[in-house]
C-alpha positions in Angstrom: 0.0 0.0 0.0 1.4 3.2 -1.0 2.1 6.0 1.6 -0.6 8.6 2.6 0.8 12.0 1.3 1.8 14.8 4.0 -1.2 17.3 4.2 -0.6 20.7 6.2 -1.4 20.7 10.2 -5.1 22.0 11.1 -3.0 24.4 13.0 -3.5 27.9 11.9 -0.5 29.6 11.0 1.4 26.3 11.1 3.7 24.9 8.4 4.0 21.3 9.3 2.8 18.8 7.4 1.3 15.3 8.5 0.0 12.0 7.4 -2.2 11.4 10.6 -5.7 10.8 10.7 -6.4 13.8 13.3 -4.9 16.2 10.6 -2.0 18.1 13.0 1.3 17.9 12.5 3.9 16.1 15.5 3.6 19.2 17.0 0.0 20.1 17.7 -0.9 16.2 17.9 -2.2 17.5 21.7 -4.7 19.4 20.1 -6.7 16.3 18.9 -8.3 15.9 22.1 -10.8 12.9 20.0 -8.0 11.7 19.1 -6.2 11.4 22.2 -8.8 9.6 24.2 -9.0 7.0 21.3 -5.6 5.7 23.2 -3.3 6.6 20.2 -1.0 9.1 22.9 -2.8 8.4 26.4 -1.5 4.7 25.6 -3.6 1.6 26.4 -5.3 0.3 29.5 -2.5 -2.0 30.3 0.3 0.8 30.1 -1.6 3.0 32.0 -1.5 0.5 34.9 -5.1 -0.9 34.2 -4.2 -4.8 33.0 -4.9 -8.1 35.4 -4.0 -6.7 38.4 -6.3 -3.9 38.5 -9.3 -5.7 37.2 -8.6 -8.1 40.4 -8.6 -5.1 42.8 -11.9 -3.4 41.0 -13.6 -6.8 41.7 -13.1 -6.2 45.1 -13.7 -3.2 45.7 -17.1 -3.4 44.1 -17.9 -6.4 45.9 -16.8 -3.9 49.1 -18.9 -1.5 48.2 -21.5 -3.6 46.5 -21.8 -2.7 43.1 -23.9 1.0 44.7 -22.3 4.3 43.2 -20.3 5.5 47.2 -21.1 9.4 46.0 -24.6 9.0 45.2 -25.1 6.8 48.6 -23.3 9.6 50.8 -26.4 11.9 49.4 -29.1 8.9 50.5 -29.4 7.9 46.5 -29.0 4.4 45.5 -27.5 4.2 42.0 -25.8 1.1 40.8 -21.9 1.2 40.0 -20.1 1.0 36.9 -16.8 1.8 37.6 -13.7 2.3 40.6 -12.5 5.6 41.4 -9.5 6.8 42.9 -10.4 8.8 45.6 -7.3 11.0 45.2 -6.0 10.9 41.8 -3.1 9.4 40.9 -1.6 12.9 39.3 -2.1 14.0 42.6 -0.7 11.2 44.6 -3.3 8.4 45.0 -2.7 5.1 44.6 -4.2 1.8 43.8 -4.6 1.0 47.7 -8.6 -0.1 48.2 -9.0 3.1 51.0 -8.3 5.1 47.9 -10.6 3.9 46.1 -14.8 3.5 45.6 -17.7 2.4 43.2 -18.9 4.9 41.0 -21.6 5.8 38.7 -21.2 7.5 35.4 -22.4 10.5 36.1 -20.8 10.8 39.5 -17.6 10.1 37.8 -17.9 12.3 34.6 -18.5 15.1 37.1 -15.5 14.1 39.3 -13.2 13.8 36.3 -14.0 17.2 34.9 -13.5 18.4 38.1 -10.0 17.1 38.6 -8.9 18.0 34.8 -9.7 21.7 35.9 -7.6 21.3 39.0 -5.1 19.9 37.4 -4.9 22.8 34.0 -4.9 25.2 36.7 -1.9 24.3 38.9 -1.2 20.6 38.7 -1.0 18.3 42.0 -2.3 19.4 45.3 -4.4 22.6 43.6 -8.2 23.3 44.9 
């Protein structure tokens, strides 16, 4: 298959050229924010420390906190879980030990997320 030809970066005012999908140049590749949570930069689960080991500890933490969303049951809600949370990031110097971490709904932990993405564009670890 022959090569894709360079295009120019999506970047205004850039010059570089590119044959990726996203369209920017090595350069501005951060600025695909689709494209980054497709895993082509972020890397995959198991790189990011999310293989075997952690599905073994999300097993039981969700048995530990069985399978209810912990933040929607601290407000008197019942919601099931679909994921485990770090309750302290690990940008900001969680880690994988079950007191750091809980069930969680989607919503509960879209809106924790977004939260902790501000914190961290604002100042990085330990900001409010």
């Amino acid at each position: 298959m022959p090569a894709k030809p360079p295009r120019a970066c999506r970047k205004a005012g850039c010059s570089g050229t590119t044959v990726e999908r996203h369209g920017y140049c090595e350069a501005h590749a951060h600025l695909a924010s689709g494209y980054l949570m497709q895993g082509k930069y972020r890397g995959s689960a198991h790189q990011r420390g999310y293989g075997a080991r952690w599905k073994r500890i999300r097993d039981r933490v969700m048995l530990r906190d069985r399978h209810l969303c912990q933040p929607c049951e601290r407000e008197n809600r019942i919601t099931p879980a679909k994921a485990v949370d770090h309750i302290i990031p690990k940008f900001e110097g969680g880690t994988d030990a079950d007191s750091n971490l809980e069930a969680i709904c989607d919503p509960c932990h879209r809106k924790k997320t977004q939260q902790e993405s501000i914190r961290a564009r604002k100042g990085g670890v330990g900001s409010k």
